[in-house]
C-alpha positions in Angstrom: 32.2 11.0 -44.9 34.5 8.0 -44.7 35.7 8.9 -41.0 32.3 9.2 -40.2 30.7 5.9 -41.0 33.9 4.7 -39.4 33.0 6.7 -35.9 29.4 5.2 -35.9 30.6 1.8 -36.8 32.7 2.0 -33.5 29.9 3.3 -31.8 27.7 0.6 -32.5 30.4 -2.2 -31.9 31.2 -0.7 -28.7 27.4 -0.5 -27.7 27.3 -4.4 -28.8 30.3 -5.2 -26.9 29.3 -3.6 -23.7 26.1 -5.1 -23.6 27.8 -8.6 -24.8 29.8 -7.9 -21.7 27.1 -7.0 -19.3 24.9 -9.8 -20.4 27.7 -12.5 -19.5 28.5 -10.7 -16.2 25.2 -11.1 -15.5 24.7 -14.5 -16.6 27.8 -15.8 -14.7 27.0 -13.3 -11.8 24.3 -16.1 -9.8 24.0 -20.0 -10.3 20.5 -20.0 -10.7 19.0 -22.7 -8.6 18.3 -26.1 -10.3 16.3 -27.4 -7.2 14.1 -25.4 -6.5 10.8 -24.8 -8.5 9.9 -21.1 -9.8 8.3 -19.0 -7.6 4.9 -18.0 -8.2 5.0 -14.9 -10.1 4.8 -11.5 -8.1 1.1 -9.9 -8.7 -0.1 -7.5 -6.2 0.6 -5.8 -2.9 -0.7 -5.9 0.5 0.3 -5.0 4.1 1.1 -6.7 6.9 0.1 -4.4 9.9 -1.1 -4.6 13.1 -3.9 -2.5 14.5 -2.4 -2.2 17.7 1.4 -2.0 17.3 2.5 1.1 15.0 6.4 1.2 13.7 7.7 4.5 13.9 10.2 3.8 11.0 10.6 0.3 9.2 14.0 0.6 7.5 15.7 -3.1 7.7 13.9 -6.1 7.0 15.0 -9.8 7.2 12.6 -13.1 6.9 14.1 -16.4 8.1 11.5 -19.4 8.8 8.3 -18.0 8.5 8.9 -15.0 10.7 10.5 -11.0 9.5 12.2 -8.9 11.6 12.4 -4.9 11.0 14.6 -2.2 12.3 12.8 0.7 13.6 15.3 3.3 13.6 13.0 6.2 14.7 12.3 4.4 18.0 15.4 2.5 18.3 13.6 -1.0 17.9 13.8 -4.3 16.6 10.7 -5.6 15.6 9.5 -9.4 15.5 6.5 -10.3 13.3 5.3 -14.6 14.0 2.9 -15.8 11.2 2.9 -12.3 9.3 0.8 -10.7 11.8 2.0 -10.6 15.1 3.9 -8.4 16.3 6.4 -8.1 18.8 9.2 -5.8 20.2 12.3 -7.8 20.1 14.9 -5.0 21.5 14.5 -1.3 22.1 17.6 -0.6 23.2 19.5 0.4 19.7 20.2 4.2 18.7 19.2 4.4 14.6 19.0 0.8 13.3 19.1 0.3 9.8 20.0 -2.4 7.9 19.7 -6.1 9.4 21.1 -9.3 8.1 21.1 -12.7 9.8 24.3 -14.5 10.4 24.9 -18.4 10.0 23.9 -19.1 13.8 20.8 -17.3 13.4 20.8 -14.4 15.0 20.7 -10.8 13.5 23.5 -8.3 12.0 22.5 -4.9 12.7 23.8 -1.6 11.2 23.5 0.9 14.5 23.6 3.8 12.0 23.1 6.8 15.2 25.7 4.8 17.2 28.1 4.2 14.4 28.8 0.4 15.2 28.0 -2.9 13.9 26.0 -4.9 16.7 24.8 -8.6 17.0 21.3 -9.3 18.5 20.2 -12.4 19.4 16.9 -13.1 17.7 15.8 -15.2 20.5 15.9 -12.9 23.3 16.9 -9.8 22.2 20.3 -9.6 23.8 22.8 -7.2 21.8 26.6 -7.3 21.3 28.5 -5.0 19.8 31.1 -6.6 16.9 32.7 -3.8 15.7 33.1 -0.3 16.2 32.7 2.3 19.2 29.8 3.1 20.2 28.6 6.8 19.8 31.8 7.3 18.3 31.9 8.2 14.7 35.4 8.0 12.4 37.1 5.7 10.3 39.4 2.9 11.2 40.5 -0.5 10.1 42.1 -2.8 12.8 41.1 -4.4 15.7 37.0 -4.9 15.9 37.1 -2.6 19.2 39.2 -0.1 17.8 38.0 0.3 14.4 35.9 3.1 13.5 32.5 3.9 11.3 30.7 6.9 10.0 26.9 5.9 10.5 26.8 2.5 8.5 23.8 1.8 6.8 23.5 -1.7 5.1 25.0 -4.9 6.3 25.3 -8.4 4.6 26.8 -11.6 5.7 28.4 -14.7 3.1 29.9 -17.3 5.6 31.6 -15.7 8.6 31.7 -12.4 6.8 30.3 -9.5 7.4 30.1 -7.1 4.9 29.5 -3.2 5.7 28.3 -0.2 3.7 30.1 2.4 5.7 27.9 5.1 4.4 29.2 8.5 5.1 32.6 7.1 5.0 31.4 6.1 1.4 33.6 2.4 1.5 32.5 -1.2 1.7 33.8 -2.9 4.8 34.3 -6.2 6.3 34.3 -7.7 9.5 36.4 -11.2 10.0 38.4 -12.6 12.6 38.3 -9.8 14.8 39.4 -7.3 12.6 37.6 -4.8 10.3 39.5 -4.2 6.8 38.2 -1.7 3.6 37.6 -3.8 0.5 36.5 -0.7 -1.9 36.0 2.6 -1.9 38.8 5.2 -1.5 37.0 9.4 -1.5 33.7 10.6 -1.8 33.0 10.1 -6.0 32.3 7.9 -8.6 34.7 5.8 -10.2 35.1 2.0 -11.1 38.6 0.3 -10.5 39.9 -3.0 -10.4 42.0 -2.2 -7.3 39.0 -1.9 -4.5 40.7 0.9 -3.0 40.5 2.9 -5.6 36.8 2.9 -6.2 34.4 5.8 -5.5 31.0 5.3 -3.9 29.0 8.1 -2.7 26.5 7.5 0.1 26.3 3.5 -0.4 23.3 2.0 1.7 22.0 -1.3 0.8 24.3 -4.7 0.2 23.1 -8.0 -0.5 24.9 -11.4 -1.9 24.7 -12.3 -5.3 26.4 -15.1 -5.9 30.1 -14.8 -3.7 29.8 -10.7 -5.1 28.6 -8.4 -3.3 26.2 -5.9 -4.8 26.2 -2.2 -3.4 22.6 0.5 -3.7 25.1 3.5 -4.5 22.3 5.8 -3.3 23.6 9.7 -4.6 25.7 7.8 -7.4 22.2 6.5 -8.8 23.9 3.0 -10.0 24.0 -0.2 -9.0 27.4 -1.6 -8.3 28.9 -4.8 -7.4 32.4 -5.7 -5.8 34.0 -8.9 -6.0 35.6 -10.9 -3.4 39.4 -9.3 -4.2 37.7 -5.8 -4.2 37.2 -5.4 -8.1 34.8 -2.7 -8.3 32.3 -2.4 -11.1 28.5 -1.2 -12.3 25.9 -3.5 -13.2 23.3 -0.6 -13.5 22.5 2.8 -13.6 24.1 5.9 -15.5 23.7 8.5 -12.9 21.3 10.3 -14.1 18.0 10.9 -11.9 14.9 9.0 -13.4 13.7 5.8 -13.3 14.5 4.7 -17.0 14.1 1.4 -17.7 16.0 -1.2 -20.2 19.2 -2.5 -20.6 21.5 -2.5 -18.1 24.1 0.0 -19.9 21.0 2.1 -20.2 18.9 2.5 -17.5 18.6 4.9 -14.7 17.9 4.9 -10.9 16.3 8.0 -8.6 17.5 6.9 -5.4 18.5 3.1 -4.8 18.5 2.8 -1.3 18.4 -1.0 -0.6 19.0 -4.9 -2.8 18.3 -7.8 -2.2 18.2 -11.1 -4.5 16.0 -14.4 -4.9 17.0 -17.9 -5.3 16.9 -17.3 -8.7 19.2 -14.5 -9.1 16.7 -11.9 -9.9 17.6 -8.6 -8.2 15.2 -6.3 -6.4 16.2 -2.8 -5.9 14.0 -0.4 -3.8 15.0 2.9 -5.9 13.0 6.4 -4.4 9.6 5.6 -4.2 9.4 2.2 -6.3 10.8 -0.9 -6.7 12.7 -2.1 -9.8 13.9 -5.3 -10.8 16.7 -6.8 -12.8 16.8 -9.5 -14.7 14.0 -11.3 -14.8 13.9 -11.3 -18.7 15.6 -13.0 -21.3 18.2 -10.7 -21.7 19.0 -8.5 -18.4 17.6 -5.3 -18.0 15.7 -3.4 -15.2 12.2 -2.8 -15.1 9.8 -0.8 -13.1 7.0 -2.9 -11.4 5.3 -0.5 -9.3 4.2 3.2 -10.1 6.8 5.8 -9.0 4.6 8.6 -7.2 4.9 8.2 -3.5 1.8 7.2 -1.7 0.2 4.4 -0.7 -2.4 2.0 -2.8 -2.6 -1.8 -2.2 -3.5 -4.2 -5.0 -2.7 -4.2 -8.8 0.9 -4.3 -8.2 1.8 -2.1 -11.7 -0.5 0.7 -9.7 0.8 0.1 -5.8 2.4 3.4 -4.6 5.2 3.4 -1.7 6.6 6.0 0.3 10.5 5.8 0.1 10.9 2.2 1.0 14.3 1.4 2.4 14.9 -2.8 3.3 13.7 -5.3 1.2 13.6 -9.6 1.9 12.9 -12.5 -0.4 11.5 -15.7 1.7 12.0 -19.5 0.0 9.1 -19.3 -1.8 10.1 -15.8 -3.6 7.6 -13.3 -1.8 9.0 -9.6 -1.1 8.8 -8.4 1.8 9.3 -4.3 2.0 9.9 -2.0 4.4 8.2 0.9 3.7 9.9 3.7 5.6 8.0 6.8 5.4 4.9 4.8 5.1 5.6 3.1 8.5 4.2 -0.5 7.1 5.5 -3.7 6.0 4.3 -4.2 2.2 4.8 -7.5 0.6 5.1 -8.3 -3.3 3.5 -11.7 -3.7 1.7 -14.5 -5.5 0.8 -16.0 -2.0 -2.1 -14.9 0.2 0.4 -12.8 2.4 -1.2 -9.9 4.9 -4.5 -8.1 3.1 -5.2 -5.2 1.1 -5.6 -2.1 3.2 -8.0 0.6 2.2 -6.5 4.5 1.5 -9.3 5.4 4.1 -8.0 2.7 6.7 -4.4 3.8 5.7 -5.0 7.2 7.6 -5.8 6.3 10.8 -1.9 5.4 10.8 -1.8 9.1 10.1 -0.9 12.0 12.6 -4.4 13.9 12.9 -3.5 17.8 13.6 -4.3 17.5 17.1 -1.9 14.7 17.5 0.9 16.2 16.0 0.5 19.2 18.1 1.1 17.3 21.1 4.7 15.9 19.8 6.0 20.0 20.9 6.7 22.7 22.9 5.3 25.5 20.9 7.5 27.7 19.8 8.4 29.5 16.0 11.5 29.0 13.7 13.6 31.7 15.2 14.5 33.3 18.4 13.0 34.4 20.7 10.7 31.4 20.4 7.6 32.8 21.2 8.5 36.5 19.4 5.4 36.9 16.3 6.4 36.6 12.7 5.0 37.8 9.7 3.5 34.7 7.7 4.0 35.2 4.1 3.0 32.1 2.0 0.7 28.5 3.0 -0.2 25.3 2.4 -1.8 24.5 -1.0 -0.4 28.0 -2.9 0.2 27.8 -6.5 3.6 27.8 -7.7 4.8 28.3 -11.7 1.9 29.9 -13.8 -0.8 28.2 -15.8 -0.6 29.2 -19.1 -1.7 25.9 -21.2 -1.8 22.0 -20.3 1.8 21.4 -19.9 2.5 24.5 -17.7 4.7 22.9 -15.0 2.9 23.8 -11.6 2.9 22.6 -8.1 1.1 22.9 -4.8 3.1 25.2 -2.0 3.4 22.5 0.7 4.3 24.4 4.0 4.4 27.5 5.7 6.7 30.1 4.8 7.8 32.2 8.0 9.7 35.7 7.4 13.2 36.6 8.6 16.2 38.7 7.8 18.6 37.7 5.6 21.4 35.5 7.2 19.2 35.6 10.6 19.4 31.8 12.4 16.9 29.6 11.7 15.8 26.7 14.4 14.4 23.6 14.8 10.7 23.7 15.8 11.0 20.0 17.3 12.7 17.3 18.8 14.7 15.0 15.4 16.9 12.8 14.7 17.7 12.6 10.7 16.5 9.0 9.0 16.7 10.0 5.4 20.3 8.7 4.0 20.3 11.6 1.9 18.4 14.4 4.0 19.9 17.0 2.4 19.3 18.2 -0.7 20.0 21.3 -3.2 23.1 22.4 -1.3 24.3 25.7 -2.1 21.2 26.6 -4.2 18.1 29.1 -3.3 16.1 25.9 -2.4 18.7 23.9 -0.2 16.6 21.7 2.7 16.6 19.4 5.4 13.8 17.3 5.7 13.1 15.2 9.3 10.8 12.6 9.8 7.9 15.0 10.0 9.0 18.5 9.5 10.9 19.8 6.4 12.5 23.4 6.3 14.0 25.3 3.0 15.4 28.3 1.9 18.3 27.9 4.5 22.4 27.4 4.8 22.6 24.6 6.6 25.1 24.4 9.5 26.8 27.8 7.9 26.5 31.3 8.5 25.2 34.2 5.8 29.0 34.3 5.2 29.0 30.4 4.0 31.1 29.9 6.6 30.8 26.2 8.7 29.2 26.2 12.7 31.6 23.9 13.5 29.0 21.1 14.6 30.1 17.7 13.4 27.0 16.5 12.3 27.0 18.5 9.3 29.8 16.9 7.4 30.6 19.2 4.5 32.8 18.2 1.8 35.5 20.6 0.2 36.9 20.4 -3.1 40.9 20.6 -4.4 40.4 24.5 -3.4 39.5 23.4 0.0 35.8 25.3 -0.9 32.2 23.5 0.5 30.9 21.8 -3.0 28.4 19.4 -0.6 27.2 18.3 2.6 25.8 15.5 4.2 23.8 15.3 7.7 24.1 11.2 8.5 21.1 9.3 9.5 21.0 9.1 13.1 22.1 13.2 13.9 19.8 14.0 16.2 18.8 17.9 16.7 17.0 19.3 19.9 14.3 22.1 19.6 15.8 24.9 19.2 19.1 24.3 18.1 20.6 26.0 15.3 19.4 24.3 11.8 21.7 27.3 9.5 20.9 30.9 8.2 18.3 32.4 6.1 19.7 32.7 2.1 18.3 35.0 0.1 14.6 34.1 -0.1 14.6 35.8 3.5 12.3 32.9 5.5 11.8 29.1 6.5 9.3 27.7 4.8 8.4 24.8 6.8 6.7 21.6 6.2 4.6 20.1 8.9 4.0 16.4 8.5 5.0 13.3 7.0 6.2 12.9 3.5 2.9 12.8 1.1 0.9 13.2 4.6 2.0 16.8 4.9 -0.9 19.1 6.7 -1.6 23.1 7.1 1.5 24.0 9.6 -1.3 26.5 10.8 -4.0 23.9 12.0 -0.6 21.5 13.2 1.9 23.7 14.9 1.6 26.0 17.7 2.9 29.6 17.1 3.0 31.7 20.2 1.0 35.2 19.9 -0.4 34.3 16.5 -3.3 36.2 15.5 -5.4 36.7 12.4 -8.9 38.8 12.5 -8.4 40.1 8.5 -10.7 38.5 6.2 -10.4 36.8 3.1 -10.6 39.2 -0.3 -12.7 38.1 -3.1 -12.2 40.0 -6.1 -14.4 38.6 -9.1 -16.4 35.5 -9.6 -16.7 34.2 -13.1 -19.2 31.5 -14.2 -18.5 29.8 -17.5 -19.8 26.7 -19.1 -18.3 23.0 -19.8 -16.1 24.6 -22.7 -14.7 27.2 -20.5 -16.5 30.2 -22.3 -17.7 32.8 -20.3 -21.3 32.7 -20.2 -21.8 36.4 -17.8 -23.0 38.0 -21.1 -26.4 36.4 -20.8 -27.4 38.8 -18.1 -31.1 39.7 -18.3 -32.5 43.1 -17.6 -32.6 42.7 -14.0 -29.2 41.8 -13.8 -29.7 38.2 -13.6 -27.1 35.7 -15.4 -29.4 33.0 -17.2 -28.2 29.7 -16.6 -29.7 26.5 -17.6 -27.3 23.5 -17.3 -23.5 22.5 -15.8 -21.8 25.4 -14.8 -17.7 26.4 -13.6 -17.7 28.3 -11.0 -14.0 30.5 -10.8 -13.3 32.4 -7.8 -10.2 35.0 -8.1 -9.6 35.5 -4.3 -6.9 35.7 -1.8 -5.8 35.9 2.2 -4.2 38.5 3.9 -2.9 38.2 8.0 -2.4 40.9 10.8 0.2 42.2 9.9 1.2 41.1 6.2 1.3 44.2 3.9 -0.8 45.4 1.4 1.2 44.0 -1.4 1.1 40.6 0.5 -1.5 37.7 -1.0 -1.7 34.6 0.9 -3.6 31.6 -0.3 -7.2 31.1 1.4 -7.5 27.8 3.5 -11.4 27.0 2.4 -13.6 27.6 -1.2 -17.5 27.2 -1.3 -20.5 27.9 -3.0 -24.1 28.0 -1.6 -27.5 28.4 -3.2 -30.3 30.9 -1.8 -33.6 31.4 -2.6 -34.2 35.1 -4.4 -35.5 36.1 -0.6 -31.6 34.9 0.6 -33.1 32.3 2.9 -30.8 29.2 2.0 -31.7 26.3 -0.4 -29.0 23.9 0.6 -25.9 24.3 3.1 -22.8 25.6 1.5 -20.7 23.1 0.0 -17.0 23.3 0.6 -15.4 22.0 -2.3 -11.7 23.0 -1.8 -9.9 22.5 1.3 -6.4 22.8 2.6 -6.4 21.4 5.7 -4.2 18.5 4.1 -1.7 19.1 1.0 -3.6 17.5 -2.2 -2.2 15.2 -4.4 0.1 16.9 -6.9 -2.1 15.9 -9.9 -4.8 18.2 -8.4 -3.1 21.7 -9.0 -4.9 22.2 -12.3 -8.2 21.0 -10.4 -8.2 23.5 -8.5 -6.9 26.7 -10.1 -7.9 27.8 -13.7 -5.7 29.3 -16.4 -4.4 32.3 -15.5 -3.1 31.6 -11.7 0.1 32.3 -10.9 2.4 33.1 -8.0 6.0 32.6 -6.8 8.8 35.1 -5.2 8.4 38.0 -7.7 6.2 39.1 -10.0 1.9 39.1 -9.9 0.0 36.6 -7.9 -3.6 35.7 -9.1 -5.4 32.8 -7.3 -8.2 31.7 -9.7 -9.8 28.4 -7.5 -12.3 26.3 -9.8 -15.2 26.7 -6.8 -17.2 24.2 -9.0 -14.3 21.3 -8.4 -13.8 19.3 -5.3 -10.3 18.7 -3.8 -9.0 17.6 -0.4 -6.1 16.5 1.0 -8.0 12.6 -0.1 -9.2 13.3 -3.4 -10.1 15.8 -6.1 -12.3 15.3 -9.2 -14.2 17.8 -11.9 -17.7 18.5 -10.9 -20.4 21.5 -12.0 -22.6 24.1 -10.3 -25.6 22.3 -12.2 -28.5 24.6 -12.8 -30.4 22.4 -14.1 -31.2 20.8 -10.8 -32.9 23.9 -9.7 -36.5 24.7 -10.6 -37.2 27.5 -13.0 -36.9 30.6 -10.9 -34.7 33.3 -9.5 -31.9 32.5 -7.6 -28.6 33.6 -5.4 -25.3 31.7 -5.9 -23.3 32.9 -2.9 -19.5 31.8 -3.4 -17.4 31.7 0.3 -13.7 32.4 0.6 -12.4 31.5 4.3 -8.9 31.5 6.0 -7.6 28.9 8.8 -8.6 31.3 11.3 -12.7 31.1 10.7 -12.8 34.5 9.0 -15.0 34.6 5.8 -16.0 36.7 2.8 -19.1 36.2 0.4 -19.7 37.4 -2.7 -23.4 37.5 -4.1 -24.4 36.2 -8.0 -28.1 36.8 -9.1 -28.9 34.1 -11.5 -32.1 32.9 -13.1 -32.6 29.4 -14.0 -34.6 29.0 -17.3 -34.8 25.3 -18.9 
């Protein structure tokens, strides 16, 4: 018992000291300004857009004077915005830009991430220098500026006439001075602290920003928040690797994916972290905090409910306004007290949207294997359950893309023309559900850049790494890699097909309606195989049948349609999800009463929280076992919205009626089902 009490009282002096020690680092990390007044406090989010100039991929950001600048690595741009709303192309002549800094003259530090140098562009005209590195030329070397050597660099700051690099997939912190480039931290791929720089771990470090004569480091797959000293002391200030977005003190909290920092005049430190923005430290005691909801989206306005979509480059102006690039988005958001840009509407919002037809333009068509235009069997789509629900809390999701048959260990390809802008790209290596996702296409279920024996393609731009056995333990494809059509993406694993996504992230859209597959063909109908009506509570209510067969209804009614799809060529055992649900009402002659009413509709992927509007209890599906598709008919749900709703009989006059329920596929073949009611108020 003794050595007990004497463990926990450690414990708890140990948990006092560290956060005795973190407060002080923290409270010694920034002179907070004296001379300048407080900001006014951040409230809300708006956008600063323009409605005839669209960014491809806003990843950097800067604000000097009154005027931001943003990296566009999809299009290679630099970006000039006067007066927060006009914009301008400053340069297009950069490979993958990502993060931009401005030096003491002015002009703007740029991180060239596809051409793995460290350029200078002047933010007057445009014209670009490179300061270190070789362009197109990817390694790692210290030395001489033109000599040394970079692996994709991703973030960039500057303190005086330094410049300080995240070297990303070379997972160090750089600096460029004098003409020469030198390493300051970070030895291997890993995680470790050290007070020698060298031999400090980051793994996949994006973002930097100055705090204070320290430099503080977004350690994006080590899920912390590190900072390194001007002798190359290397320490955390946050995060305790684990994936969630925990907030609390320092010691304690928890990051998703902290992609970029920056800091206010104050000291306060803003960290754009997966798909919201934290801060740290604006309390008494230091801590980090979640402002912003964490589902990706977008929503404008209350700033505790504002939704982003992977944001990647923030900026803090004079008067303490954050400006935020909001990668997959492809807007400039800003966090303000300040009448900054306006609050854009979720139905303005998607005209910045691909529409199907659009994105079938972007490609030759062609399908995920070769021969390009050879038919495949199609054997899961957009909108599918996954998981099973058996109560409230069953954990269940929406299928978001197409999944496309192949043999095991067969070669998978690229449907479209890519370059990767995702830091992190890659996820679940080595696992069933490893995947690549590109700017607007996503495939799974495949070993990237390896063959069915696990063994590498040789092409550089899948950098693997090995462990002491010499044996692939992870892999990284840097931001920049760009992939043609058609090239090799890996080979199938065992789930035996690509399912591909077609759109952007949380804009995905039925690959069907936004791909073009050679030769594809569908003339099989839609299977409905029972309709159930129940009441508000959920009970069955198809006892009340009269003698002529009629089911007496007199008020709200649920409307559950067990139904399924099936394509040339799928087997029998095969159920596919249907692409349209719908109800109409007839007259007892079966002339119609009203137009049939499509209320669920895959032509977009819903928003997650919809999967329980639109199947009942009971659905379930995934690779083995029974599939059962039981769509709540009576809901509506759409790639915009979804809410409860009721076939109300009481609407009707008192008579006999048909309810005719409608299952269709993509391909505009339909099946009906018939239900003889009576309405009796």
């Amino acid at each position: 018992m003794l050595k007990k009490r004497r463990t926990q009282t450690l414990t708890i002096l140990f948990l006092i000291g560290g956060l005795i020690t973190l407060i002080a680092a923290f409270l010694f990390g920034f002179n907070r300004s004296k001379e300048k007044p407080a900001p006014v406090p951040l409230s809300k989010v708006r956008t600063i857009f323009s409605d005839t100039e669209k960014i491809g991929e806003p990843f950097g950001i800067a604000e000097k004077n009154g005027e931001i600048f943003v990296s566009d690595g999809e299009a290679g741009k630099i970006w000039r915005v006067s007066n927060f709303q006009s914009f301008a192309v400053l340069t297009d002549k950069l490979n993958t830009p990502s993060g931009i800094a401005f030096d003491k003259n002015g002009d703007l530090i740029v991180a060239d991430s596809g051409a793995h140098t460290i350029k200078r562009v002047n933010a007057t005209n445009g014209e670009i220098i490179i300061i270190a590195g070789i362009e197109n030329q990817k390694g790692f070397a210290d030395g001489e500026t033109q000599t040394a050597l970079f692996n994709a660099p991703v973030g960039v700051a500057v303190l005086g006439d330094k410049i300080f690099v995240a070297d990303t997939y070379n997972d160090k912190i750089r600096v460029v001075e004098n003409g020469k480039v030198s390493t300051i931290a970070g030895s291997e791929q890993g995680f470790a602290d050290a007070d020698n720089g060298l031999l400090a771990k980051f793994d996949t470090p994006c973002g930097l920003a100055i705090w204070d004569n320290k430099l503080l480091v977004s350690d994006l797959q080590n899920k912390r928040l590190r900072v390194v000293e001007a002798d190359g002391k290397t320490w955390t200030l946050a995060g305790k690797g684990e994936e969630n977005s925990t907030g609390g003190f320092l010691y304690e909290a928890s990051f998703v994916a902290p992609v970029a920092v920056a800091v206010d005049n104050f000291g306060v430190i803003y960290v754009a972290d997966g798909n919201s923005i934290r801060v740290v430290g604006r309390g008494l005691f230091p801590s980090v905090e979640t402002i912003t909801n964490t589902k990706r989206g977008f929503a404008d306005g209350n700033l505790r409910q504002s939704r982003f979509n992977h944001p990647s480059g923030l900026a803090v102006n004079e008067d303490g306004n954050l400006f935020i690039a909001d990668a997959e988005n492809q807007v400039i958001r800003v966090l303000m007290g300040a009448e900054i840009g306006r609050e854009i509407t979720k139905e303005e919002f998607k005209k910045f949207n691909f529409t199907p037809e659009e994105f079938r333009q972007l490609q030759t068509p062609r399908w995920t294997y070769n021969p390009p235009e050879g038919k495949r069997e199609i054997a899961g789509t957009l909108g599918e359950i996954r998981g099973e629900i058996k109560d409230g809390d069953s954990p269940v999701w929406f299928h978001n893309g197409l999944d496309i048959v192949g043999g095991y260990g067969e070669t998978a390809r690229f449907v479209r023309t890519e370059k990767v802008l995702r830091p992190a790209a890659v996820e679940n290596f080595d696992t069933s559900r490893e995947l690549i996702r590109m700017p607007t296409l996503g495939y799974i279920h495949i070993r990237l850049g390896r063959d069915k024996d696990n063994k590498s393609f040789g092409d550089e731009r899948f950098q693997f790494t090995v462990d002491g056995k010499g044996e692939q333990n992870g892999l990284r494809i840097p931001r920049g890699a760009k992939f043609e059509a058609g090239e090799s993406i890996g080979t199938l694993n065992s789930m035996n097909h690509v399912h591909l996504i077609a759109g952007r992230s949380a804009a995905e859209m039925n690959a069907l309606d936004a791909l073009i597959f050679p030769n594809i063909s569908d003339a099989t109908a839609p299977k409905i195989e029972k309709v159930l009506l129940l009441d508000e509570n959920w009970k069955p209510i198809t006892e009340t049948k009269d003698k002529d067969s009629h089911i007496k209804l007199n008020g709200k009614t649920r409307i559950v349609v067990r139904a399924y799809d099936r394509m040339d060529g799928n087997s029998e055992r095969r159920k596919l999800g249907v692409y349209r649900i719908g109800y109409q009402v007839l007259r007892e002659d079966k002339t119609p009463l009203e137009d049939i009413n499509w209320t669920i509709s895959f032509d977009r992927l819903p928003d997650a929280e919809a999967v329980k509007f639109v199947y009942a209890a009971g659905s379930k599906s995934g690779a083995t076992g029974e599939t059962i598709f039981d769509y709540i008919a009576s809901n509506r749900v759409d790639g915009d919205s979804f809410q409860e709703d009721f076939f109300d009989a009481g609407q009707l006059e008192n008579g006999n009626y048909v309810l005719r329920v409608f299952a269709a596929d993509f391909f505009g073949n339909q099946t009906t089902q018939d239900v003889e009611i009576k309405v009796e108020r």
